[in-house]
C-alpha positions, 0 to 999 in steps of 0.5 A: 527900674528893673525887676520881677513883678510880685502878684500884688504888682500885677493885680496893681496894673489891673486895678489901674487898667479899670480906670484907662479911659475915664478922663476928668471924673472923681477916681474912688478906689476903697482899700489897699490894692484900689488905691495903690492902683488907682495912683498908678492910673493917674500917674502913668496914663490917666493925669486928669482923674481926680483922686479923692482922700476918702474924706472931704478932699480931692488930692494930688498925690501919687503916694498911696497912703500915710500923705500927712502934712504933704497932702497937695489938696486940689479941691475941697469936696465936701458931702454936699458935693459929692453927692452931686458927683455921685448923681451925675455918674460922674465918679468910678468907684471901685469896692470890695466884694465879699461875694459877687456873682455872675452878673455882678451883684454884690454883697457887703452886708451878710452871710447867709440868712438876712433875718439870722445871718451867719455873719454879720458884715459892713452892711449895705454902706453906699453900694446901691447908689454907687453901682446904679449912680457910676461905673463900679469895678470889685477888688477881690483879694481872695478868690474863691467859690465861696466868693465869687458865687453862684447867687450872693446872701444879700444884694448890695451891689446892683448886677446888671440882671437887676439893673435891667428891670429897672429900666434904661433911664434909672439905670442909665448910668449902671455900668460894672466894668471890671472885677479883679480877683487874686487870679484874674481879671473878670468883665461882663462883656459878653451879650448876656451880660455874664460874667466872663474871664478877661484875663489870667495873672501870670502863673494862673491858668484858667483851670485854676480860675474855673476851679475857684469860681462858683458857676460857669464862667463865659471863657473865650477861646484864647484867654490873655495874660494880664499885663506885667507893670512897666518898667516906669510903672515898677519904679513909680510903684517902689519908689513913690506910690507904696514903697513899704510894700502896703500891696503885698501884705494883702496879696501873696505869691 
């Protein structure tokens, strides 16, 4: 298939560039650009994740969304299980993030003052047994400084500042790998652990990246473009993994 990569195509590839490498462990992408990618993965260049339905199974299909009565179920996976997954740090999960900052704490929770937020959001959910538990990558369709900040009202999602204090064996399987943004793709692979620019979607300068982000980004010297999809990875996304477009309702040009 031949044709233009959208912005939402690319952030796709992104997503599912997070899980190049991981092998035989529970895949769990949460919302619409995750999942899209994290199918992508399986079907292109990682076959051995196991993808879970968000319920109580791990399943094999490459459509994203709306499975139905054509769900291929490979495994049941009930909380009982999973939690032994989720212990063994045998699972990447990638969430949302309504904001993260530059060692990648989270917040799900609140905005502004715990005791009298401003606006009160999902609340903690499972982000401090994720990200102490297995490796944890954010999805972050709207960047912004607002967002990707300075310092987070509420810490759901455990940085690597505060894993540190923890201690190399309770924090032995803490591991923020990638935040994906609209713009960009971020990492913390830098000595200090703090968050630096891995790369720019196409049509998106680091200028603009910098602009968006809340404190001082590392920014190596040649910042790379983040890959287009392949032709095969277009087809799979058009045809098979999301082809009413789910994507693109949430990242626009």
């Amino acid at each position: 298939m031949s044709a233009i990569p959208t912005r939402a195509d690319v952030c796709a590839v992104a997503v599912a560039e997070c899980f190049r490498g991981d092998g035989e462990i529970v895949a769990n992408p949460i919302g619409t650009i995750p999942m899209v990618g994290g199918r992508l993965a399986r079907a292109s260049f990682e076959p051995d994740l196991l993808m879970t339905d968000s319920e109580a199974t791990l399943i094999a299909n490459d459509e994203a969304f709306d499975w139905g009565d054509n769900k291929l179920v490979e495994f049941c996976n009930p909380y009982r299980s999973m939690f032994d997954i989720v212990w063994s740090g045998k699972r990447h999960v990638m969430m949302g993030a309504t904001q993260v900052d530059q060692y990648g704490n989270q917040n799900i929770a609140a905005i502004g003052p715990y005791t009298k937020p401003k606006v009160q959001l999902l609340g903690y959910r499972g982000a401090p047994g994720n990200t102490i538990n297995n490796t944890t990558s954010y999805w972050v369709p709207n960047h912004s400084p607002q967002v990707v900040c300075a310092r987070v009202d509420t810490v759901c999602g455990i940085g690597y500042d505060r894993a540190a204090k923890l201690g190399s064996e309770a924090a032995r399987f803490h591991e923020i790998r990638r935040v994906v943004t609209n713009l960009c793709v971020l990492d913390f692979e830098t000595p200090d652990q703090r968050m630096r620019l891995r790369s720019t979607h196409p049509g998106v300068s680091a200028d603009d990246v910098v602009a968006a982000t809340g404190f001082e980004l590392v920014i190596p010297d040649d910042v790379p473009e983040t890959r287009s999809p392949t032709d095969d990875e277009l087809r799979l996304l058009y045809e098979v993994i999301d082809p009413t477009d789910e994507r693109g309702r949430e990242v626009g040009e």
